[in-house]
C-alpha positions in Angstrom: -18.8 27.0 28.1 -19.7 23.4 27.9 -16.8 20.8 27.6 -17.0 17.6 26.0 -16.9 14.1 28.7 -16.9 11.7 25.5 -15.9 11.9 21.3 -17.9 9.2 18.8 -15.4 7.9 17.2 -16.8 7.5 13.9 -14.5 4.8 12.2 -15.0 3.0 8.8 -18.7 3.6 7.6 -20.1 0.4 7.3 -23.9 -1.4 7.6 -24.9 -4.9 7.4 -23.0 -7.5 6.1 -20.2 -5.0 4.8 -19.8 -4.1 8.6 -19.9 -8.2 9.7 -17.3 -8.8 6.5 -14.8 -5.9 7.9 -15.3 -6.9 11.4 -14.1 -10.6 10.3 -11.3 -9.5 8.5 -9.9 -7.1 11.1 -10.3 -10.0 13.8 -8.7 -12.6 11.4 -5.9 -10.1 10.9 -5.4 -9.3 14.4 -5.4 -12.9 15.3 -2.8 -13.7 12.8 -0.8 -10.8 14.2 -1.0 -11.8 17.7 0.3 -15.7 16.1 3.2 -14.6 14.2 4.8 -12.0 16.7 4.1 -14.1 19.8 5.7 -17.3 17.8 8.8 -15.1 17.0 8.8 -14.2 20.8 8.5 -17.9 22.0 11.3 -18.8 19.6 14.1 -16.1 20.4 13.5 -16.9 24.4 13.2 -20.7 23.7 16.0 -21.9 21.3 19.2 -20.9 22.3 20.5 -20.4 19.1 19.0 -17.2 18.6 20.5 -15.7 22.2 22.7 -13.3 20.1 22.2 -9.3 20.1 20.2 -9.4 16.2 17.7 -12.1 17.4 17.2 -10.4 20.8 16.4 -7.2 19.5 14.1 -9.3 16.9 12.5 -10.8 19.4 11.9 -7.5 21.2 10.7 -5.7 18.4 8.0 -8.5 17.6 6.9 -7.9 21.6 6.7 -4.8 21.0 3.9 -5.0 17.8 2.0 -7.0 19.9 1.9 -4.1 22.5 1.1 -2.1 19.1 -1.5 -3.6 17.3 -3.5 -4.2 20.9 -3.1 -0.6 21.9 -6.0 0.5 19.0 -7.5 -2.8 17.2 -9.3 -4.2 20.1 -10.8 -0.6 20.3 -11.9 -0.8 16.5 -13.0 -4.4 16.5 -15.7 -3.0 19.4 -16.0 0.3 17.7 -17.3 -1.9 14.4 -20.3 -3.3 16.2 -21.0 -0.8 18.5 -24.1 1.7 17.6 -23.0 4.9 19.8 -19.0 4.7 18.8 -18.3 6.8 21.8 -15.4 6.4 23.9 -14.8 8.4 27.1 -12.1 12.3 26.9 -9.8 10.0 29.0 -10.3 6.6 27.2 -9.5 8.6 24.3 -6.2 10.4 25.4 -5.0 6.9 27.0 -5.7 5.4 23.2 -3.5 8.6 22.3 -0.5 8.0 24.6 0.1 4.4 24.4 -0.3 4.2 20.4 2.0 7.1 20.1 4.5 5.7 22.6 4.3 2.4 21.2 4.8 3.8 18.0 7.8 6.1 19.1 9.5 3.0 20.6 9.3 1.4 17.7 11.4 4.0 15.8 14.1 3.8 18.2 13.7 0.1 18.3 14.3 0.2 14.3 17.1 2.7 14.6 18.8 0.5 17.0 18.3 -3.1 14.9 20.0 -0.7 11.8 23.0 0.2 14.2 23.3 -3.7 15.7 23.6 -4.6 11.4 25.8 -1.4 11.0 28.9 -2.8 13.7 28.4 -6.8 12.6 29.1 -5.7 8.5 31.1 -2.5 9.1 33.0 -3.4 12.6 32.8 -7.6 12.6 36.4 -7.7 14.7 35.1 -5.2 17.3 31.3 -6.4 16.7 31.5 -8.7 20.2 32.8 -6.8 22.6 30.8 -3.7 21.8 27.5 -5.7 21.5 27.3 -7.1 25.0 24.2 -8.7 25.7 25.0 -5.7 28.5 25.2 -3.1 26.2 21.6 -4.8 23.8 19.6 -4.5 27.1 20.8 -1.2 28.0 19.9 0.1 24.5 16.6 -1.8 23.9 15.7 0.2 27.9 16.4 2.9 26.1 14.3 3.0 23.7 11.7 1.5 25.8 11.9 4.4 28.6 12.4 7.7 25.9 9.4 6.3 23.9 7.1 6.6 27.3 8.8 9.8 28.4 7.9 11.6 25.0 4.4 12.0 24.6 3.0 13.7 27.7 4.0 16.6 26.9 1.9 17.1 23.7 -1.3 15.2 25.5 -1.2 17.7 28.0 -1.2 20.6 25.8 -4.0 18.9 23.4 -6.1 17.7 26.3 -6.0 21.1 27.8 -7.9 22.7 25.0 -11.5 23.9 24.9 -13.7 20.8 24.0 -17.3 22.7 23.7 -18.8 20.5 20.8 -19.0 18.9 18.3 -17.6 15.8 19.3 -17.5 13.5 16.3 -14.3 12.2 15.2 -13.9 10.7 11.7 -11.3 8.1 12.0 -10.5 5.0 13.4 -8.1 5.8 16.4 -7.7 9.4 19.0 -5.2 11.2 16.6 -3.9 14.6 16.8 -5.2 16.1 13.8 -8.9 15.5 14.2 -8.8 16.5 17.7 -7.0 20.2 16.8 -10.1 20.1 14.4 -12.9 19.5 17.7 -11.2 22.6 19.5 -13.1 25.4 19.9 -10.0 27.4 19.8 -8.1 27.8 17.1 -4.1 26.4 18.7 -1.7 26.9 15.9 1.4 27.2 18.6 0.1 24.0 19.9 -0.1 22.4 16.4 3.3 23.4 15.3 5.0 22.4 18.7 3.3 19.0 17.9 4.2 18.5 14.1 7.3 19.8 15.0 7.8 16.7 18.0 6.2 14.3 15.8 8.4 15.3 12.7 11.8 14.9 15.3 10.7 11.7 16.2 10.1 10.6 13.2 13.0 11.6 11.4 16.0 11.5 14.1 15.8 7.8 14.2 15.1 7.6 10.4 18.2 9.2 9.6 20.0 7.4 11.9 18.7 4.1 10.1 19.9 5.9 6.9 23.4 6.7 8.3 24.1 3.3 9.1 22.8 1.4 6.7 24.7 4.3 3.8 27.8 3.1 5.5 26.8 -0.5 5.0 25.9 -0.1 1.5 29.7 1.5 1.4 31.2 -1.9 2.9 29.2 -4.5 1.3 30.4 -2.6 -2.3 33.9 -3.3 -1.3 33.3 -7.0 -0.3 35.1 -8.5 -3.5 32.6 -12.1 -3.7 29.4 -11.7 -4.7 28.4 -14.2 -2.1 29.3 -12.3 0.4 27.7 -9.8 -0.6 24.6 -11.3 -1.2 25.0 -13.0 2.2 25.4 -9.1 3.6 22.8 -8.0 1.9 20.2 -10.7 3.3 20.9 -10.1 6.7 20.1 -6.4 6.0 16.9 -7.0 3.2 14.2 -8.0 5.9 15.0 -4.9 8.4 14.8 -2.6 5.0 11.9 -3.5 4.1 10.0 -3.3 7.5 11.7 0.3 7.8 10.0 1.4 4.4 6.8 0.0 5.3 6.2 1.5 9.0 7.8 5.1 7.9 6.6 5.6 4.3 3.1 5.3 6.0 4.2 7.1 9.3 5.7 10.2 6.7 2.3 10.5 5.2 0.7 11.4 7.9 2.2 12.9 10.4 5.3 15.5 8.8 3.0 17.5 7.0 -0.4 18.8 9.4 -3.1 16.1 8.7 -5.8 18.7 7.3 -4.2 18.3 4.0 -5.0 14.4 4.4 -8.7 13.6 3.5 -10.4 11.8 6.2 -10.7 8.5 4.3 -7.2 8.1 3.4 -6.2 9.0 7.0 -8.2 6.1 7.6 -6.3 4.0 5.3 -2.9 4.7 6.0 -3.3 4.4 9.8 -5.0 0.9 9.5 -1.6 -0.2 7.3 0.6 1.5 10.3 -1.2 0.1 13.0 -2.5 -3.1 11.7 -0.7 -4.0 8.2 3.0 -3.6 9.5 2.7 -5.4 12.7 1.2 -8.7 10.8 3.8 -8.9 8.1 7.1 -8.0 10.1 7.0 -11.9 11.2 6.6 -13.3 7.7 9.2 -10.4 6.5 11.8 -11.9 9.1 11.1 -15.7 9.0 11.3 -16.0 5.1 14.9 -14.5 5.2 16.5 -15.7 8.5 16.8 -19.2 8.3 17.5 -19.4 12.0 14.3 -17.6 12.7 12.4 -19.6 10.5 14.0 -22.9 12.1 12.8 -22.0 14.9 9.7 -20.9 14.2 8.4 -24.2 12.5 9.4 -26.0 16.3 7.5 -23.0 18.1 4.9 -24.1 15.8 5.1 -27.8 15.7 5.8 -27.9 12.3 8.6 -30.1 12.4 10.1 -32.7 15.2 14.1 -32.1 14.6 
């Protein structure tokens, strides 16, 4: 049996000027995110203002999307202009592992930022002295370290399959589901033990986020000003709406097996994962943090006060 040393990863079908037009817009894009994350970065580590748990976890998280977005778009900006598409059986798995543990981090990163809102609404007296800068590294470690440690497993039990041909893959990135699809062995234990990891990654930390911010929902109700609620709810509103964004998409594909999922919408919602999220968290977070955007506009040079 002949095993496969390379997949053509087929991407977005494109000729021409279409091809030169999409290639543009996914650099400009990645650019963009690369600027916005890295300026939130330079902001939390340079003003000191933002040295409090929220804003280091912030500045974490936008670290982390630039980990993120790099992990597959330099890949498809290449993939765009190249005329073989082929990238290498280990090229392909390394894609695999560092988009998925990237991606894994991020939910614990999220379920962590939801917990960190959940003690300063719910637990403000207490809210210090159980959210040490200590206790904010050790739990941003944490989710660093578990998001590595998960995905060898289900590489290694992917990887190991037959690979005898074809070796086409239509979409943009080394996902699971097109790759069960190349096997020349049909591995439905395999495929459930990995829908079933992906679907406890995905929704462990997204009930977590739920349970806290429930109970915050609970509190703010009871605060009797609606200033203060509003004031609640604004420190709360930008983390919300990156939350829906990253797992609405991430629920789409990846709880239910991907076969049900045409090829060109798998497409679609993985580019808004990997590439749409990561570019508007900063914007998301600058226009309702005023601290953040303070900062940002020195980081930036928009201002000399």
């Amino acid at each position: 049996m002949h095993f496969v040393t390379e997949f053509i990863l087929l991407g977005f079908h494109s000729q021409g000027t279409v091809q030169s037009l999409f290639f543009s817009l996914i650099l400009v894009l990645y650019l963009l995110t690369l600027l916005g994350n890295g300026a939130i970065v330079c902001a939390v580590k340079w003003d000191r203002r933002l040295h409090t748990p929220m804003h280091i976890l912030l500045g974490n998280f936008a670290f982390l999307e630039i980990w993120y977005v790099s992990s597959t778009v330099p890949n498809m900006l290449v993939n765009i202009l190249s005329e073989t598409k082929t990238i290498s059986f280990s090229g392909c798995f390394l894609q695999f592992y560092f988009f998925f543990s990237l991606g894994t981090t991020e939910c614990f990163l999220l379920s962590v930022m939801a917990y960190d809102r959940y003690l300063a609404i719910c637990r403000p007296l207490h809210y210090p002295s159980i959210m040490t800068g200590k206790f904010c590294a050790s739990l941003i470690c944490v989710c660093w370290v578990s998001g590595f440690l998960c995905y060898p497993v289900p590489i290694v039990l992917i990887s190991q399959l037959p690979f005898c041909g074809p070796n086409i893959i239509d979409h943009i990135v080394c996902d699971p589901g097109p790759l069960f699809a190349l096997s020349c062995v049909p591995a439905p234990s395999t495929e459930l033990i990995c829908y079933t990891f992906n679907s406890m990654i995905i929704f462990g930390p997204f009930l977590s986020i739920l349970g806290s911010y429930s109970l915050v929902l609970r509190a703010v109700l009871r605060v009797p000003s609606g200033a203060g609620r509003m004031k609640a709810f604004s420190t709360c509103g930008s983390h919300i709406m990156v939350v829906s964004l990253f797992y609405g998409t991430l629920m789409v594909m990846y709880v239910s097996p991907s076969s049900g999922n045409p090829a060109g919408m798998q497409k679609i919602v993985t580019l808004v994962y990997s590439a749409g999220t990561p570019l508007l968290n900063p914007f998301i977070y600058s226009l309702r943090n005023k601290d953040v955007k303070g900062a940002l506009k020195k980081v930036l040079g928009l201002t000399t006060t």
